[in-house]
N, C-alpha and C positions, 0 to 999 in steps of 0.2 A: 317573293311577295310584291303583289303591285299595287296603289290606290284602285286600280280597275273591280278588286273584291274586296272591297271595304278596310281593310289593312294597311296602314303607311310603316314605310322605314320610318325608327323612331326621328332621326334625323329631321324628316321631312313631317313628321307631326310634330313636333318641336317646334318649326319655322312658323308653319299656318299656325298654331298656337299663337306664340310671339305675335305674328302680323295681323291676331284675330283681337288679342288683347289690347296692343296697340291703337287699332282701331276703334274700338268699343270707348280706348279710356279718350279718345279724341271725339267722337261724337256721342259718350254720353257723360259729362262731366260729372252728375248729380248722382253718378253711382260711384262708389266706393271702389279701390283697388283692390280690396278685399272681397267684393262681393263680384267683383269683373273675373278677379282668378276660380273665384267660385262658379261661376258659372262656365268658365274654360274648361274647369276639372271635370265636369258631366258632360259639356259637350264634345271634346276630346279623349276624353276616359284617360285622365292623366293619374300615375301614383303618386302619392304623398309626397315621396321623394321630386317625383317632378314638379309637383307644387312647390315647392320650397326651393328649387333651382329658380323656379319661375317669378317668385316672390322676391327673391336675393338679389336677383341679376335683371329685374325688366327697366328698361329705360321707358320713357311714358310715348319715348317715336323710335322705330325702327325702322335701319334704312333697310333698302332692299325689298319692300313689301309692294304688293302691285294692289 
């Protein structure tokens, strides 16, 4: 499986996840962390299960993100 047909190793949609939420909660303060994972969960098509990793463990900056 490759990003090339729509599909990520969960790995690497995990990370763009992280680096997308990171960024959202950096430039748009006046939304909630709650409603920042909300919108990750549809635009990543994350499971429940992955919500709640993402919810537990997100620091508000993630190094490594470009």
């Amino acid at each position: 499986m490759s990003s090339a047909d729509g599909i990520l190793p969960s790995g690497e949609k995990m990370k763009r996840t992280l680096c997308w939420i990171s960024e959202m909660i950096q430039t748009h303060p006046e939304k909630s962390r709650q409603q920042i994972i909300g919108e990750a969960e549809i635009r990543f098509d994350l499971s429940p299960k992955e919500c709640d990793f993402v919810d537990r463990n997100l620091q508000d900056k993630i190094s490594g993100c470009d």
